[in-house]
Structures are given as C-alpha cells and as structure tokens.
C-alpha angles and dihedrals in degrees: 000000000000122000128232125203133188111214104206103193126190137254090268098049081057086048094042089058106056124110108271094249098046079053097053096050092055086063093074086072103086088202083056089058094038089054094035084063095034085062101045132108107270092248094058095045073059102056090037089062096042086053101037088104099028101107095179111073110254120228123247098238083059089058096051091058092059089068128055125257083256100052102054090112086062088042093056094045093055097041082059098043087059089049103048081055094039091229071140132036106206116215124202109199129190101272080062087246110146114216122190128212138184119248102259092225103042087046089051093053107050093044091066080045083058091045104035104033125228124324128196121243087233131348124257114256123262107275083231094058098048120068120232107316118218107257115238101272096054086049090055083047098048089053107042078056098053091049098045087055092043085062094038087062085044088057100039134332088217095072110049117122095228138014107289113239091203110116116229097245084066098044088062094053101051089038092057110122092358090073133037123190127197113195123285091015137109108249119270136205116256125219087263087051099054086048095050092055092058083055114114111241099262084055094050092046093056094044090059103030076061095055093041087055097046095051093039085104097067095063093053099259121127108237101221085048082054098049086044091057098039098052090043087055089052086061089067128099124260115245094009118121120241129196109254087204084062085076140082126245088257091044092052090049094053086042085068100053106040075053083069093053100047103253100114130013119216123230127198118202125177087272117010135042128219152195120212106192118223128217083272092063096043095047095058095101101047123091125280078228090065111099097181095101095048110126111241120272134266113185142100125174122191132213090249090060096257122146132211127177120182093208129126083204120127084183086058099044086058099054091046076059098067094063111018133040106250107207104181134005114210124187086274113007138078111199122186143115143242098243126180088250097042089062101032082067092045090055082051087061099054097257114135126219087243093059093049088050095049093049097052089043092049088044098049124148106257083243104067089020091101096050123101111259108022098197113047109260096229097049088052095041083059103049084059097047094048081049086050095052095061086055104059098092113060109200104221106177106234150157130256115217122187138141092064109183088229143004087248103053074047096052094042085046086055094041088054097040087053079051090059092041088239112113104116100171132352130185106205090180092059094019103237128135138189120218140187104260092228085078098039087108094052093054096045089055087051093044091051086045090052093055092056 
C-alpha cells in the first residue's frame, strides 16, 4: 500500500521559497525581519547580531573560528539557513575564498528595530468606539468552532452544524488534493484527506495557510504581498479590536476568509467597522514543532480495545470514525471500539497504523496522559500487526512461460532471465517459469532467437 504524506511546512520554508527579487522586497517589511530572526536557529540569530553593524562582507574561515571544533554541524545548518533566506548572500572569489554578507535591508531594518524598539503594525481601537469585545475565552471558543465546522464541511457538507460561510471558489481551493470528485458523485476525501484530518491543529493550519498562499495567484494576489500580510498580522494582540479601514482592498479580502477559518472574528459598530484576531492568527509565526497551543486531550483506550472520548464534538465523533466503530454518542461521551474491520478500512484509505497511534497518543485524556505508555501496548502492538497483515503479499506484474520445446531452451530461458535479475518463480519438473514483466521483452527476443 503506498503511502501518502502530507509535508506541512512553516511560514519560513514559504518564505524561503520565494524568487530572489520578490525576497528582497519583503524585506522591506520590518515585521517580516523581526519574524525572519525571531524564527532562526539560535547560531545564526548569533551571527546576525554580531554582524548587524559590520558593513564589509566577512570570510568564511573567520566565521568558523567563532564556533567550537564540536559544533560545526550547527555552524553549517545556520549558515544555510541564512542563505536559503538570503539574510546573507554568499560570494565565491577567484582565489576560491567564500565571503558572507548580510543582506543591506534586512540589516537596516533591523538596526532602526535595535535603536528605536519595537512598533505595531496598527494600533488597537479606543475601548469607547468599539462595543463590548468577546473575553479570551469566548474568542477560543469562537474559533475552535469556526475550524471544527471548516472540516465538517471537508468531510461532508452535509454535517456541519451550521451553514458554511465559506464561498465555493475557496472551498476548492482548500479542498484541492484532500478531495477528489469523478463525475455525477458526491467528493470524496483522498489518502492525503483522511491523513490531514489526524493532524493535530498547528499542522492543519500550516497545510492550508500553504495552499491559500500558492494559489493565491489565481485569484489575482501577489503571494509575497500575501506572507507579508499574514506574519504582520502574527505580530497583533489577541482579543484586541483593529480598524478594518486600516487595510488594503486585498487585506480586507484575506480578513474575510480567514474569518471563515477561525483566525480572526469581524465586528460591525454604527460607524466602523473591526477584526479581533484569535490564538490561530497570532500563532502564525511560531513553529509546527510548538505544542503549546495543542487543545487538551479526550481519549481513553482500554486494553480490551474500547474506546472512550469525553468530547461534545460532532467533528470529533466523525474522525474517530475513520479508524473505530463508534457504537453510541452520548452529550458528552464518545463510546466505540478499535476493531480488526474498522481499521482495515482505515489502512484502504491510505492512513498508516503510526498515524493512528500518534493521534490517539497526541489526543490522550489528561488523565492517562502521564502513563507510560499512554496508549496500551497491546492495543498499539495490534494495530500494527493487523496493518501488517494487509502488507504480506507484495503484487509484481509479471509473465508466465510453459510448454518449452526442451529442458535446454528451459534452462537457457532461466539462465538469461537470472542475467536480467528477473527470474520471480521457475518448475523444473514441469518446466514453467515466472518473470518480472520489465524483461518480458528480453526474453521474448531470446526465445525467438532460440527457435530459430
């Protein structure tokens, strides 16, 4: 069974990625330098800092003496890193000596960051302009909510709690490679689909922030205007209320549908009109591998298989679903069970016994998530075996060869097919013999020889 992965890269591969020219003019952005360091290895903050004021490109042999002899793995990684980003342009001269400088706006910039200390991209509202704003919690609440119905309507139109806001034009792009649609049927989710939804929420985030950004050309939005927007907006505070006039067209645009998704919520006065970011928006610049966001966890599984998830989820109840029979819901409880044909359906699908296990593992009830292990061991031991069980046969497309004319002209058609490295099976008794089909066409030229 092949197995599909979904790479969720970060807001500095995207970055990292980007044509030279369309870099370099992010930089321009001081929120985009301030994240850009903000988001290094801690070496190359380092040598960022120690050449922030350092006008006349450093070689590459002085660099190496500001690490010890133990850390030169570190020292390479960072030094990349600076490159990918092009916070330094490397030069290679005749003498074959390589110099490294910072990049002169991003060192600008950050400089009057330095001198000047840190500015906002806009100011918060006037507490008596703005009605009552929601408190932290309600805002959690808002967007959990908006995100568990964004991947209700992923999994089925059809069971989302409420109407989706979100228009069709953006469902396709979001749904783009997590669901596939033949004509005259209703969508359905990909291998790639059922695996994004046992990622945990920073993971998903990052999966479709990426696809928002690379089509972001189709509808007419530059993408580095996009990533500019995106990380500035990381630099708000949560719960605090923005001007939307503040925005551009284009802003306002990308304000509404990360509405959709939960990462900012929209308020309307008599007058003006505002965005209050939500956890989801300010996280946006901090790395997929920070867990410190991760909702708390709901499941228990049992050595006898059982499974119990304390969720009022419906979203929740349907990706247990993928994987376990779930025989009653209750206001508050999710009962089922792992069973041999629930995940032999999941496996069809194209998701993996490691990412159930990890899913269940990420996802544990505070109160078994501090045993060790969290997940019984023979419960997880058996998902892999029944996994493994769908492996054992291994399909090779091949050709089936009998009724030779003598045992020689058999045994030369088995010598040459052992040449190729394509013999699979032979029957000297009955002089019959199985090959890889990749050499069918050898063997049919050296059988023809033989005849003649």
């Amino acid at each position: 069974m092949p197995e599909v992965k979904i790479i969720a890269k970060n807001f500095m591969d995207m970055v990292a990625s980007l044509p030279a020219m369309k870099l370099d003019k992010l930089y321009d952005n001081a929120f985009i330098c301030e994240a850009i360091l903000r988001s290094l290895p801690p070496l190359a903050k380092k040598y960022v800092l120690q050449m922030l004021y350092i006008d006349s490109p450093i070689t590459a042999k002085s660099m190496e003496v500001w690490v010890l002899p133990d850390g030169s793995s570190k020292h390479r990684v960072a030094i990349d890193r600076l490159i990918q980003l092009r916070v330094f342009t490397e030069t290679v001269d005749r003498r074959k000596e390589t110099t490294y400088k910072i990049n002169p706006t991003f060192q600008t910039n950050l400089q009057k960051l330095l001198t000047h200390g840190e500015v906002l991209p806009r100011e918060p509202m006037p507490s008596n302009i703005t009605v009552r704003l929601p408190s932290v919690e309600e805002l959690d609440v808002y967007a959990i909510g908006q995100w568990e119905c964004f991947l209700l309507q992923l999994i089925s139109s059809a069971q989302a709690e409420r109407p989706s806001n979100i228009s069709s034009s953006m469902m396709k792009v979001f749904q783009r490679g997590l669901l596939s649609q033949r004509d005259k049927e209703a969508p359905r989710l990909t291998d790639s689909g059922f695996q994004f939804l046992l990622m945990d929420t920073n993971a998903q985030l990052w999966y479709i922030i990426r696809e928002y950004i690379s089509n972001s050309e189709e509808r007419g939005v530059d993408p580095a205007d996009l990533i500019s927007f995106l990380l500035e907006l990381s630099f708000h505070v949560t719960g605090e209320a923005y001007n939307s006039n503040t925005l551009t067209e284009v802003q306002r645009n990308t304000i509404k549908d990360l509405t959709d998704l939960g990462l900012v919520k929209l308020q309307q006065g008599r007058k003006e009109s505002w965005f209050i970011p939500t956890k989801l928006a300010t996280n946006l610049s901090v790395s997929l591998t920070d867990s410190s966001s991760r909702k708390q966890g709901f499941v228990v599984v049992e050595t006898n298989f059982r499974l119990y998830a304390y969720s009022t989820s419906k979203l929740h109840c349907e990706i247990l679903r993928l994987f376990s029979r779930v025989e009653y819901q209750l206001p508050n409880l999710i009962v089922g069970a792992i069973t041999k044909e629930s995940l032999y359906n999941a496996f069809e699908n194209g998701i993996t016994a490691d990412q159930i296990i990890s899913f269940l593992q990420q996802n544990a009830h505070p109160r078994v998530a501090e045993r060790i292990p969290t997940v019984p061991e023979n419960v997880t031991d058996q998902i892999r075996l029944w996994e493994s069980d769908l492996n054992r046969v291994e399909m090779n497309p091949a050709h089936y060869y009998d009724e030779f004319p003598s045992r020689e002209i058999f045994e030369a058609a088995c010598d040459h097919a052992r040449e190729w490295n394509g013999l699979l099976w032979e029957d000297s008794k009955r002089m019959r013999l199985v090959v890889k089909a990749e050499i069918h066409i050898h063997m049919r030229d050296h059988l023809r020889g033989q005849k003649q």
